[in-house]
C-alpha positions as CSV (number, residue, x, y, z in Angstrom):
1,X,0.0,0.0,0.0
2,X,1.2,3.4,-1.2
3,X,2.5,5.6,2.0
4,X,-0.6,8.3,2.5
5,X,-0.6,11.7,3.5
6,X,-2.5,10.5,7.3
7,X,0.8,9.5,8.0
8,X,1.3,12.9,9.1
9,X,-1.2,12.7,11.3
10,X,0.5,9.8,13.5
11,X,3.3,11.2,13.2
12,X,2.5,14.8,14.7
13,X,0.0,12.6,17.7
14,X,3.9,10.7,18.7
15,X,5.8,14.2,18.3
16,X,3.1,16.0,21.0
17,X,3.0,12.8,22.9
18,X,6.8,12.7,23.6
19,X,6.8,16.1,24.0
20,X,4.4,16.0,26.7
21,X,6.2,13.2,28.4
22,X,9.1,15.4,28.4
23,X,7.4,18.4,30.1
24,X,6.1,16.0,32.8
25,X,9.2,14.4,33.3
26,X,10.8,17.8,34.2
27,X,9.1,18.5,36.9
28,X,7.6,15.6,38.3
29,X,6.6,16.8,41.6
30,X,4.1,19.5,40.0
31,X,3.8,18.3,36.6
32,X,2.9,14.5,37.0
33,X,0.2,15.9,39.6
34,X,-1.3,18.0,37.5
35,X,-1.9,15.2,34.8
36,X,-3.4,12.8,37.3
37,X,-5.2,15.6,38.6
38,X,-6.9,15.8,35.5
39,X,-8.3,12.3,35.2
40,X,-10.5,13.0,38.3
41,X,-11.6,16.4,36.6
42,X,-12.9,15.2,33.6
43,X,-14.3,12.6,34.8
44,X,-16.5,14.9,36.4
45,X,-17.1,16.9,33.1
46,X,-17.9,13.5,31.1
47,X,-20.5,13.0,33.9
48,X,-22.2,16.1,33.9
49,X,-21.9,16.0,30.5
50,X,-24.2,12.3,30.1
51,X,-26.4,14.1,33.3
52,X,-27.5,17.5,31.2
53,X,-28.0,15.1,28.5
54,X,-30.7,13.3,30.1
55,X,-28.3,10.0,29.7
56,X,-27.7,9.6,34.1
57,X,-29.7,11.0,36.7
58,X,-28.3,10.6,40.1
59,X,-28.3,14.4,41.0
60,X,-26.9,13.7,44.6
61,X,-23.5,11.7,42.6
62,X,-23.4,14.5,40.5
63,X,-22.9,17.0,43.5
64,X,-20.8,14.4,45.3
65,X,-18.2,14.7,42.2
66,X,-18.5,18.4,42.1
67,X,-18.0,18.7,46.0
68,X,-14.9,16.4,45.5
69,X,-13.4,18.8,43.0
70,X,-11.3,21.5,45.3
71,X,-10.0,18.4,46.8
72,X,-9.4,15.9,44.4
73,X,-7.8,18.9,41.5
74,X,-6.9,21.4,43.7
75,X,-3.9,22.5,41.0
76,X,-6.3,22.7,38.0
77,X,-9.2,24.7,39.9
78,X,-9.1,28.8,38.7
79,X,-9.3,31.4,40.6
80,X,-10.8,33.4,37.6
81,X,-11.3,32.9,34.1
82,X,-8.9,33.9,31.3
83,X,-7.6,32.3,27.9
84,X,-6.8,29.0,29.8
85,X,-9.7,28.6,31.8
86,X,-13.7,27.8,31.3
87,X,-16.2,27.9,33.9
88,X,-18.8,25.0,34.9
89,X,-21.1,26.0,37.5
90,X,-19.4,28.3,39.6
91,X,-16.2,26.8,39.3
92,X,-13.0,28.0,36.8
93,X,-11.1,25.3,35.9
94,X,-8.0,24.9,33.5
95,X,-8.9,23.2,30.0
96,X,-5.7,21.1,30.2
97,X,-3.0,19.5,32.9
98,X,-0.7,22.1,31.1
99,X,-2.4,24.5,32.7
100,X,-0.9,27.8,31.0
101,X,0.8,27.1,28.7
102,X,0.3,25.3,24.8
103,X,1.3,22.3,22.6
104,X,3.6,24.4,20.5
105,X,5.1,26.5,23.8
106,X,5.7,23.2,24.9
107,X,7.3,21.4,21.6
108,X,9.3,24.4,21.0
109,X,11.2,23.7,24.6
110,X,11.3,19.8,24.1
111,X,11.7,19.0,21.2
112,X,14.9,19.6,18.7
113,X,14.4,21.4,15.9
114,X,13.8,18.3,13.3
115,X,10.5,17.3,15.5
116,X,9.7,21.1,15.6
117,X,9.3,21.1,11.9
118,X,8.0,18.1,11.8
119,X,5.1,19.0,14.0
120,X,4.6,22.6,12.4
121,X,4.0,21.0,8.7
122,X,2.1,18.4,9.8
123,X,0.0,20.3,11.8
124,X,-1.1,22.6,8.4
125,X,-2.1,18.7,6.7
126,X,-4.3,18.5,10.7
127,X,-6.0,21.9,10.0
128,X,-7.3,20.9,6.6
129,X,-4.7,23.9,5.1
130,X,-5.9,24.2,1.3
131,X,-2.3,24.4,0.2
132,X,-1.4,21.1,2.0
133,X,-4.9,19.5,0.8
134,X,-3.9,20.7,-3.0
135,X,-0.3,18.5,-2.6
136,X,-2.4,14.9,-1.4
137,X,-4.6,14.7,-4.7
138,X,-3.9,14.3,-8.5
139,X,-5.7,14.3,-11.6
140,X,-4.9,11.1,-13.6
141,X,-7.3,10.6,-16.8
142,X,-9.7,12.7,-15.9
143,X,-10.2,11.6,-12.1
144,X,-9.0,13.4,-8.8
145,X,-7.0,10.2,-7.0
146,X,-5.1,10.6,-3.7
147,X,-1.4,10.9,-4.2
148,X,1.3,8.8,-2.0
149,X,3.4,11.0,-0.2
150,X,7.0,11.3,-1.2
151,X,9.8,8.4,0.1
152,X,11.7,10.8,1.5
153,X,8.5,12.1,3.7
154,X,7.7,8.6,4.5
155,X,11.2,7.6,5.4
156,X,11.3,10.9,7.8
157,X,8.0,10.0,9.3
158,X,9.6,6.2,10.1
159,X,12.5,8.1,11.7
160,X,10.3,10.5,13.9
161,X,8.0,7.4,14.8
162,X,10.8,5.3,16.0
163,X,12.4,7.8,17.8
164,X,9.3,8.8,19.5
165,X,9.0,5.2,20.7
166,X,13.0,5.3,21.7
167,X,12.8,8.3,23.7
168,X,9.3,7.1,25.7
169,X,11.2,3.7,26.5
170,X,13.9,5.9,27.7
171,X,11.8,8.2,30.1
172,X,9.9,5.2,31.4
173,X,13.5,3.5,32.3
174,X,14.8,6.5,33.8
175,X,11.5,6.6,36.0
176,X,11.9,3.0,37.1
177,X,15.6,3.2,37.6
178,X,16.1,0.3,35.3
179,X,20.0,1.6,33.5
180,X,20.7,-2.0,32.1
181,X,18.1,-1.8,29.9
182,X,18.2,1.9,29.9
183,X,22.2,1.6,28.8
184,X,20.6,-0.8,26.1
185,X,17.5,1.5,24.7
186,X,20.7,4.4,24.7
187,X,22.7,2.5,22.5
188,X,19.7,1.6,20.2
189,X,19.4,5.3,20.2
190,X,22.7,6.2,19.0
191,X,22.7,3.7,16.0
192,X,19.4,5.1,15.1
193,X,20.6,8.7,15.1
194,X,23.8,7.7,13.3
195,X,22.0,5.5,10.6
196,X,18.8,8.5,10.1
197,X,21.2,12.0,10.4
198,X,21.4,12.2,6.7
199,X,18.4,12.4,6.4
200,X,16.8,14.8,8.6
201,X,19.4,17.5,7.4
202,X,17.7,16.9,4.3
């Protein structure tokens, strides 16, 4: 099967998933907190949600949740609302565990400048950009047919994806304190980065 132009879209999903992982992994103490946090939160919002639909009605679980929120999110509970925040009854809360700051903020501190491009093209194929929807189609005896994306683009897409993977293996040993394998996932690394650099100064 000819390489397609949704390969962009895994592609940029690994580069703000790493980069994410990054930004937690700097500062656990607050960081990781605020990302658990914000399970608790929006399971609360998913509820209320399926409650104003008519789709649950236990009014008194409801409150219980909302009751539970000061407590249970205290780091993603606003004191006021501003570009970060939305309100839902009487409370302002953050609309992500980032809290203040955004995707590209954050992949522009984490990420070298390969992924950064990477991400920034990728993301104009994720908007639905006319100029990027123009480059994916082709008119071939009178028919508009999807066109495969260039090898080059496919090969840099492989590199980003299995880097992505390296580097998450890598955080997830440094978290468990595992440096054999950690030593072994470094090396893997390495012969990765020596084998794809001619490429991504392409």
């Amino acid at each position: 099967m000819d390489p397609t132009h949704d390969y962009y879209l895994l592609v940029r999903s690994m580069i703000e998933g790493i980069a994410l992982l990054e930004y937690a992994y700097n500062d656990q103490e607050n960081r990781c907190i605020n990302w658990e946090e914000s399970f608790y939160l929006n399971y609360y919002l998913v509820y209320k949600e399926r409650f104003d639909l008519g789709l649950d009605y236990d009014s008194k679980k409801l409150e219980e949740y909302r009751q539970e929120l000061p407590k249970r999110c205290p780091s993603l509970i606003a004191n006021q609302r501003d570009g970060y925040t939305k309100k839902i009854d009487d409370i302002y809360y953050y609309r992500s565990w980032y809290k203040s700051q955004t995707i590209s903020e954050i992949i522009n501190i984490y990420c070298e400048p390969f992924y950064k491009q990477l991400w920034s093209d990728f993301s104009s194929w994720h908007h639905w950009e006319p100029r990027f929807a123009l480059q994916s189609i082709k008119e071939e005896g009178g028919r508009t047919t999807p066109k495969p994306i260039e090898e080059n683009t496919s090969v840099l897409c492989l590199i980003a994806g299995i880097e992505c993977f390296i580097n998450t293996i890598f955080i997830v040993c440094e978290l468990y304190k595992d440096k054999e394998f950690e030593t072994s996932v470094s090396e893997i690394g390495k012969a990765i980065e020596e084998i794809t650099r001619e490429y991504k100064n392409q």
